[in-house]
N, C-alpha and C positions, 0 to 999 in steps of 0.2 A: 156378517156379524163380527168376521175381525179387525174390519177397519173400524164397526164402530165401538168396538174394543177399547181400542186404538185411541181413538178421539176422546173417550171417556176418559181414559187413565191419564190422555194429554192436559184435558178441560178440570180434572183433579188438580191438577197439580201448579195449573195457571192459579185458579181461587184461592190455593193455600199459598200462593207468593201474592196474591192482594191484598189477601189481609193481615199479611206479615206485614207489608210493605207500603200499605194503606193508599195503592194506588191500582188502575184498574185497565186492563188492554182490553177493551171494550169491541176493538176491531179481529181481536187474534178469537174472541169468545161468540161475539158474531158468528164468524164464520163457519168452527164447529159448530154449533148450532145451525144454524144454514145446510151443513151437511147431512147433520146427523137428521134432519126434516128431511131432506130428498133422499138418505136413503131407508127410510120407515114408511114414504109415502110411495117409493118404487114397490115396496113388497107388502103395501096395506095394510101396514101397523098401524091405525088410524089414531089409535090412543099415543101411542110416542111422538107420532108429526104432528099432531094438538099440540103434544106438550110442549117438543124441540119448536114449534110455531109459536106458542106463546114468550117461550124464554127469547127467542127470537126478536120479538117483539118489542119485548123489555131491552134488550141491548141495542138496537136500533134506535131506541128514541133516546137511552142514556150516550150512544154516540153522536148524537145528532145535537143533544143537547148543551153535551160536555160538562158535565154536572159536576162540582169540584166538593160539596159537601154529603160525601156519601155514608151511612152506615152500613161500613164494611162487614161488618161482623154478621147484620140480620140480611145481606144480600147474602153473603157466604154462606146463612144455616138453608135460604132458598134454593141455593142453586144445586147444593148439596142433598136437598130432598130432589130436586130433579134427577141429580145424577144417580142415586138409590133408583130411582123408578126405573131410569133406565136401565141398569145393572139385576133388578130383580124381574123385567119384562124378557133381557134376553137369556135369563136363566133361565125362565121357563121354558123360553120359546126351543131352547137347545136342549131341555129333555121332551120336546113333542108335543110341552100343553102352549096353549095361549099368551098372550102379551099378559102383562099384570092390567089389575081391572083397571077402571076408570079412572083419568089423572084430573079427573075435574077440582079436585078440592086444592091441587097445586096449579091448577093453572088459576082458579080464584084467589091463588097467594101470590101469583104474578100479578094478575091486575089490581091486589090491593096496592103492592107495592110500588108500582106506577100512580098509583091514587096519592100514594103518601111524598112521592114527588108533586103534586099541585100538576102532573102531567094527564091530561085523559088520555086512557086504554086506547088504543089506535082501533081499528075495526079491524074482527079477525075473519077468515075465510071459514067457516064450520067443516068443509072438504077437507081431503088431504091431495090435493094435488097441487104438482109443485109448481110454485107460480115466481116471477121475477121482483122481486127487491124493489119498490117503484122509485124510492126517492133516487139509490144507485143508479138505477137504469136512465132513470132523467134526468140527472146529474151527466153521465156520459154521453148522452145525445144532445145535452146542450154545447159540452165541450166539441164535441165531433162537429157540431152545425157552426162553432166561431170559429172554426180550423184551427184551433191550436192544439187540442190534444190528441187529437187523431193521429193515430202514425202512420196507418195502412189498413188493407184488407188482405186477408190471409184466407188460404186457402190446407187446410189440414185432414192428413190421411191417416188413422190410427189404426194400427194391428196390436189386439191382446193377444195376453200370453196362451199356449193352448191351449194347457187346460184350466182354466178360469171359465170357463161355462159363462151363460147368461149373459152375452156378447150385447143382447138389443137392451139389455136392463144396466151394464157398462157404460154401454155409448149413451143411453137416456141421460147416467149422473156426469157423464162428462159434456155433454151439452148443460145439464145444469150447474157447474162448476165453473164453465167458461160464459155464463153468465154477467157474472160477477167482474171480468173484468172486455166484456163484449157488447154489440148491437147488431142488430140487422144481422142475426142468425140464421141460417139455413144450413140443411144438412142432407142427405142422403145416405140409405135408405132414412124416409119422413115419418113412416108407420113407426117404429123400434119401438115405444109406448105401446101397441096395440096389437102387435104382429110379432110372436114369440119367431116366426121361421126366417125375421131377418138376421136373427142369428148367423145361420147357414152362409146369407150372402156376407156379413160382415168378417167373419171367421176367413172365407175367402179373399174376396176385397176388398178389404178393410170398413172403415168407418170414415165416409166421406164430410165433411164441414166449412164451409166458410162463415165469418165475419169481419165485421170491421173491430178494431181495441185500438186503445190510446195505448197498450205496450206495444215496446221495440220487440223487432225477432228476438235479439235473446231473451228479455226478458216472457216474451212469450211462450221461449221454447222450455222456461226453466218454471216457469205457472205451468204449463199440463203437463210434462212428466211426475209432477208430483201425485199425479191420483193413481190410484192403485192397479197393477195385471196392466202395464200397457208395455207393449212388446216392440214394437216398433212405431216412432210417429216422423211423416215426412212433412214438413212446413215450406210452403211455396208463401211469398210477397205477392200479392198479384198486382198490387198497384199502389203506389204512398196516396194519405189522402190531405187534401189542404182544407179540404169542407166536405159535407157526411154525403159522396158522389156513393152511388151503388152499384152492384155490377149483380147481375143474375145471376143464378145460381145454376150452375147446367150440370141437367138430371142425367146425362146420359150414363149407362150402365158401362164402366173401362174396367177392362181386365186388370188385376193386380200387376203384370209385368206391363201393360201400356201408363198405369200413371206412376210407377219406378221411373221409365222410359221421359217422361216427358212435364217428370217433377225435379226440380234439383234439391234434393230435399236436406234437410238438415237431421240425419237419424241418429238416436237415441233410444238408446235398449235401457230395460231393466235389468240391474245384475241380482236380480232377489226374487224367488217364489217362496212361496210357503209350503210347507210339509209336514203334514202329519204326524206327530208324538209316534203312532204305533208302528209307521212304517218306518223312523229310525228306533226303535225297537226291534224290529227283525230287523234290519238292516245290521246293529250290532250282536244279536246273537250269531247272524249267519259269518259276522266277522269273528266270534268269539269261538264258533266250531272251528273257524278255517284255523285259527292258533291252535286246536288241537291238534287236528288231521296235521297240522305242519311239523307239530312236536312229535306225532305219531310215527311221521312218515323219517324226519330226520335224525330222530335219535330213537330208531328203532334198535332194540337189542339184538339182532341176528343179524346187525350191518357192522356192530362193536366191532368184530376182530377182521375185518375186510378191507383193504387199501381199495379205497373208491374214490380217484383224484376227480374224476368228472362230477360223479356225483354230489360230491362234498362243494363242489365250486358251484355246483346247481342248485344243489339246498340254501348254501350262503346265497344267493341273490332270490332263492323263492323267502328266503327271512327278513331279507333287505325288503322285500315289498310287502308281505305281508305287515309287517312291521311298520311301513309307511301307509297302507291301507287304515288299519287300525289308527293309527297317529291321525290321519284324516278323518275317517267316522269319528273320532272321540270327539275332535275340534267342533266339528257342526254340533254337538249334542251341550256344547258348554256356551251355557247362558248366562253373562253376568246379574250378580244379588240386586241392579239396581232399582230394577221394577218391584222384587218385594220390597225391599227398604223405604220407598219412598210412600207405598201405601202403607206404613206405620205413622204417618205424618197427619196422616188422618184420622186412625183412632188414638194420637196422642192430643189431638184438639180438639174432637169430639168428646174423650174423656174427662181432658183437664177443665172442660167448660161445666161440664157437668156435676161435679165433684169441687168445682169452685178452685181450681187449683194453678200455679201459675208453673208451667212445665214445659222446656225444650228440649228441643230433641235435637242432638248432636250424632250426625252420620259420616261414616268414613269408611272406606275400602269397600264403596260400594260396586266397582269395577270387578272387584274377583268375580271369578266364571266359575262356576260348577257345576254338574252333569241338569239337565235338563230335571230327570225322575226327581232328585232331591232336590232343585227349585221347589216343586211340589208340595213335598213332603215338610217343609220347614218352615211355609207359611203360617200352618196353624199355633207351632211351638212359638216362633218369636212373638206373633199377637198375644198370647197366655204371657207371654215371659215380660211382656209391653206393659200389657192389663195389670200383672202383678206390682210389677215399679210403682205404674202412678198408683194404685188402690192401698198396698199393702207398706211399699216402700217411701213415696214421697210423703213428707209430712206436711200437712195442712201449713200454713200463710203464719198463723200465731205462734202453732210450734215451733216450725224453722226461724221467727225471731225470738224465741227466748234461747234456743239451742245457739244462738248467734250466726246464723245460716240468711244467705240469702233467700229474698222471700221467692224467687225463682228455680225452682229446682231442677238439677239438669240429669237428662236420660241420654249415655251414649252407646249406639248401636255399630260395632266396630265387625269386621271382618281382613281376615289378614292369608294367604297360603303357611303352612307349617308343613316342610316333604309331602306328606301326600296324601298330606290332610287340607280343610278348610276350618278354622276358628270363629265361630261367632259368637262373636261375646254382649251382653247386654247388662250394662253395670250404671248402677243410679247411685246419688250423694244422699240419700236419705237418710231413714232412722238404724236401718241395719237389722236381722234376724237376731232373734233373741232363744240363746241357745235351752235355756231354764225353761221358756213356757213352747217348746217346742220337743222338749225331753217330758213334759207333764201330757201333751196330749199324746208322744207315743204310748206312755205309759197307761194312761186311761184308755188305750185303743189296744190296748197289749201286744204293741210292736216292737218292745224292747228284746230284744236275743241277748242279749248281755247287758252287762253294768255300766250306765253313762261314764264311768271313769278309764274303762277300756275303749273308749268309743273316739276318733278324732274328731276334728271340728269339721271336717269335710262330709265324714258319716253323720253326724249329728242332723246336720245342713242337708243332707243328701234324702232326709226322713220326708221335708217337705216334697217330693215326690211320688210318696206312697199313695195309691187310692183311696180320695176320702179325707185325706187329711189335708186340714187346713188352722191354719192360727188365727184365721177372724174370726171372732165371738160372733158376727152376724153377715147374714146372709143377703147380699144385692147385686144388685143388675150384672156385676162385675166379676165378683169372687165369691169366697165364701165358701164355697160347694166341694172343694177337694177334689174338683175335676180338670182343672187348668193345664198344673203342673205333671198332673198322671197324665194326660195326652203329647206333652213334651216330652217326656220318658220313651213312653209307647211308640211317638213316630222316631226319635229318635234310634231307638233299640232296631227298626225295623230296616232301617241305614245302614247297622253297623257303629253307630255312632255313640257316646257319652255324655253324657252333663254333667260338668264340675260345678262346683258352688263354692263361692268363699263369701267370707263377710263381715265387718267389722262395726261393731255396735257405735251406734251415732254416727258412721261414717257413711253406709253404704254397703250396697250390695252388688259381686261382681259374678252373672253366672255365663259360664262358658260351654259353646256346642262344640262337641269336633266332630266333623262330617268326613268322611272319607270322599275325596277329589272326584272319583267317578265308582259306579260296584261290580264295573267288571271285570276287568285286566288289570294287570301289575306285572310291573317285573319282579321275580321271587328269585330268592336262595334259597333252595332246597336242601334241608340235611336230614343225617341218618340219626337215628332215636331207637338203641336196639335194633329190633326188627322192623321200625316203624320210619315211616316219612315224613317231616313237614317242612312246611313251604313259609317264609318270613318275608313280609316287603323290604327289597332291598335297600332302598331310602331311610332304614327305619337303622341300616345294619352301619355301625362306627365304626368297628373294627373285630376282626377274629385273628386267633392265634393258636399256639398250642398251649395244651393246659400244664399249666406248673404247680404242685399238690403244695410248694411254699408261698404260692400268692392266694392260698384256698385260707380261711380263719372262720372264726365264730365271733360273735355280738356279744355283749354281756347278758342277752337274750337267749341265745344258745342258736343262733340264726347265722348261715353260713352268708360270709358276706366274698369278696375279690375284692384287693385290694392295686390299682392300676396309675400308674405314676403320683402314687400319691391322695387319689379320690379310692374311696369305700362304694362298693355295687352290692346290689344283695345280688345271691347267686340261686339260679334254680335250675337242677340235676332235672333233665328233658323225662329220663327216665324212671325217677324216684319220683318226680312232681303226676305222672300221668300215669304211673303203677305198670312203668312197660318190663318187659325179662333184660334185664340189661346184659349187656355184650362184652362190657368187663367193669369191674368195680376202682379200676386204677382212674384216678382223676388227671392222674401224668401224661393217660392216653388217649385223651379226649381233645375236643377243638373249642376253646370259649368262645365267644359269640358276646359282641358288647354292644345292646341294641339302645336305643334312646327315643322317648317319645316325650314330648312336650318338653324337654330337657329335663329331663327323668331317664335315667340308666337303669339297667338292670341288665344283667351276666347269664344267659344261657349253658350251660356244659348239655355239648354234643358228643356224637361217636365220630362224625366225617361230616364233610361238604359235602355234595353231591352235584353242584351247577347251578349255575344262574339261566334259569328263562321266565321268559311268556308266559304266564298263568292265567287261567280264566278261572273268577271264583264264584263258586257255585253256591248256594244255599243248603245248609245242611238239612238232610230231610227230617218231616215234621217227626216221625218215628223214634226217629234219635233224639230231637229234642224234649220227647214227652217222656222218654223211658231213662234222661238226664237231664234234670232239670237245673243242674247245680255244673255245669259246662267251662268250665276254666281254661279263659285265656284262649278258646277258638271260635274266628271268626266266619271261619265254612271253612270250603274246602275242595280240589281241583285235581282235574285226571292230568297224569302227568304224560309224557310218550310212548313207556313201555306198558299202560294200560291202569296199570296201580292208583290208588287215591292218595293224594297228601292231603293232611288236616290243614288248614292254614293259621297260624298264629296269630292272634289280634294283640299287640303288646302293651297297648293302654286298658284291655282290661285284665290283660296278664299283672298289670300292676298293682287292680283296685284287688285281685286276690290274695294279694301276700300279708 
């Protein structure tokens, strides 16, 4: 299922550069296709290798034909319903029910549309077994029989990786792959189709094969490494060909170290398996204890007053690797945004077709990498935030010409690193939020907590996230429901994360996610808060100092601000802000703390430093957040060495509290 994952998300995104591009790789769409047939028809999915057999079919004869007046647009809503089928067959098949029903009524939209080429439907096999390409295949036997394109017969021994299982259902699709560019195949073991326990021998010694191909060794060696779980392949010449000369295929059973021995092979490893989501999951909590027990062990309190040179020289190098442990797990769990971003490319076409709308979509920094879980997680937010632009945001074709706009409207989907955060921002040129009819349906929904005139434009903007609310008068396929933008919020919040909103009438709307880079580790500054502890990312931290009571002033608000070479910070007392027994009231003898998030300041007054480490941050439990529902400015919260809890600080929404 995840190669054909794989091929689907590939065969996406070829379509959507055809019909930008109004040209068509007929050969590249073949092929997935061709694959994704042998491997539906390996596992008797009968309805998809129908289907991947009909689309098949249609590219076959549009390459064959070379057909130069195509309508692009009604092949792309075709192929597009294929690739739905297949996307909703192995959904199911991966929660344990069945392939999706019958594709008959798409594959009677394949053979119309071969109809509407003036082409007849070629005849198709009603089986699903996988059979050879006839015109390719006789194409290549004609060449092999004039001696010119033949280069050799090759002899090839493949080892997959260990554990990739289903060794004889492997070797089956890569005999079906090397197809494509081979004749006069034979293989050993011959059963692999029929006989699940050649497994057993192939796991062993390998996967025996010869053919003749008109590819050179390299090019041959650089065609089958590309199919998936193969761990080692050795490729012998056995003989150049000048005309299609055969050689037998000898069954003899050779031990893995006899055809090492008396192959000279050309070997080629994969440097890639796949792994599991859950098991780097515990992989990184078992990493995220080991920072405990490390903080436990080395900055234990009852070691403080002790000269322990060896010790101290052992802790420093168990922190150097732990340190580099974690730097390791974190790397493997960061997956760049590009695969979500690019599946926005499709429902910005799907939508704009639908709604009649003429809308591009402009992608950038789609290389940032962030943790694997929040890949996940922010799918569903950017599609809602997608759906909004074109529905709510872009203006219709007549509108944007009397607004004097072009009749193209543009959606840009940006991601950038900010310290240690991730920004994704989703900002369109449209009509822009209308703060007046979005202050009337708070009001009719009795959402208002205060007076529109106390409220910023940020809050105002920030409403369109409430449950329920929504600013279209009517309800379709798209919006309308006031459930979009509450599910942005929700997974958001679940991150740790925020949504800004700005927005400028007739201009656009620009709203922004910040995600936190990964949710377990950070390095943190820990300070003292009276009796209390908390923990600040250190990236977040500009500068600390001591406190001076003539850099402390008031607003004409009556709002204590700091004032620091010249810029104004609002200022927030750790221990007035969270009701703790403070340790002394002199602000002389305190430590500011000048932290900045999204280039936004704000002034901390503490009691002391306490060090920088290693933090693992924990989720606050549900208990506390049921019996505080009103939690200011903490984002969890983490055991430190001597056992104790810090709160840990969250400073962008320390901000939206003030």
């Amino acid at each position: 299922m995840y190669e054909t994952n794989q091929l689907i998300e590939s065969l996406e995104a070829i379509i959507l550069g055809m019909e930008q591009k109004m040209d068509i790789n007929t050969n590249e769409i073949f092929r997935i296709m061709h694959t994704i047939k042998g491997n539906a028809g390996v596992m008797n999915f009968s309805n998809m290798a129908s289907l991947a057999h009909a689309a098949e079919d249609l590219f076959s004869i549009l390459r064959e034909e070379n057909h130069k007046q195509l309508d692009y647009t009604r092949l792309a809503d075709l192929l597009f319903m294929v690739i739905d089928y297949f996307r909703s067959s192995l959904e199911s098949l991966a929660n344990g029910h069945n392939e999706a029903d019958s594709a008959d009524q798409i594959i009677s939209l394949c053979h119309e549309y071969l109809q509407s080429l003036k082409i007849p439907s070629p005849n198709r096999q009603k089986d699903v077994e996988i059979s050879q390409n006839t015109a390719l295949q006789e194409s290549i036997k004609q060449n092999a029989d004039s001696g010119i394109l033949m280069q050799g017969r090759y002899r090839c021994v493949v080892f997959f990786e260990t554990d990739s299982g289903m060794e004889n259902v492997r070797a089956f699709l890569l005999v079906h792959r090397i197809q494509e560019i081979a004749v006069n195949i034979e293989f050993f073991p011959s059963d692999i189709a029929d006989n699940e326990k050649t497994s057993i021998y192939i796991k062993e010694y390998g996967f025996q094969i010869e053919f003749d191909s008109y590819l050179d060794f390299e090019e041959l060696e650089a065609f089958i490494v590309q199919t998936a779980f193969i761990k080692e392949l050795h490729i012998e010449q056995l003989k150049s060909l000048m005309r299609s000369d055969r050689m037998p295929m000898n069954n003899d059973i050779r031990s893995k170290q006899a055809i090492k021995n008396d192959v000279s092979p050309a070997t080629r490893k994969q440097n890639m398996i796949s792994v599991g989501v859950t098991k780097l999951d515990i992989l990184m909590d078992l990493v995220g204890e080991l920072v405990i027990a490390e903080a436990m062990v080395t900055r234990n309190p009852e070691l403080a007053e002790m000269e322990l040179d060896s010790f101290n020289k052992a802790s420093r190098h168990l922190r150097k690797i732990t340190r580099e442990l974690q730097d390791t797990v974190m790397s493997i769990r960061m997956v760049p945004l590009t695969a979500t971003f690019q599946k926005m490319n499709r429902l910005v076409r799907d939508m704009s077709h639908k709604l009649d709308k003429n809308i591009q979509l402009v992608i950038s920094g789609q290389e940032t990498e962030v943790d694997k879980n929040i890949i996940d997680q922010i799918s569903d937010p950017l599609m809602h935030l997608i759906r909004n632009s074109i529905d709510h945001g872009i203006e219709d074709r007549e509108e944007r010409k009397k607004s004097g706009k072009d009749e193209t409207g543009i959606i840009v989907l940006d991601a950038r690193n900010a310290g240690g955060d991730v920004w994704i921002s989703v900002k369109d040129d449209g009509r822009g939020l209308n703060k007046e009819k979005i202050i009337n349906k708070a009001r009719a929904k009795n959402l208002l907590n205060k007076s529109p005139d106390q409220l910023s434009d940020r809050e105002i903007y920030s409403m369109i996230l409430l449950p329920g609310f929504s600013t279209k008068d009517e309800v379709n396929e798209f919006s309308g429901r006031g459930v979009g933008m509450d599910v942005v919020k929700k997974n958001l919040e679940k991150l740790g994360g925020t949504v800004v909103i700005d927005s400028i009438p007739g201009q656009g709307t620009l709203i922004s996610l910040r995600i936190p880079l990964t949710l377990v580790i950070i390095d943190g500054m820990v300070i003292g808060a009276g009796n209390n502890t908390f923990t600040i990312p250190v990236n977040l931290i500009k500068e600390s100092f001591c406190s001076q009571e003539q850099l402390i002033m008031k607003d004409p608000e009556g709002n204590e601000i700091v004032m620091i070479r010249g810029t104004f910070y609002p200022l927030i007392r750790l221990q007035e802000f969270y009701k703790l027994a403070p340790s002394t009231t002199n602000p002389g003898e305190g430590i500011l703390i000048l932290v900045e998030d999204d280039s936004k300041g704000i002034c901390l007054l503490a009691d002391s430093l306490l060090g920088q480490q290693q933090v693992v941050i924990k989720p606050l439990p549900e208990l506390i957040k049921m019996q505080n529902t009103n939690l200011k400015g903490i984002g969890g919260c983490t055991l430190l060495g001597d056992g104790s809890i810090s709160l840990v600080i969250d400073i962008a929404s320390l901000h939206s509290k003030l």
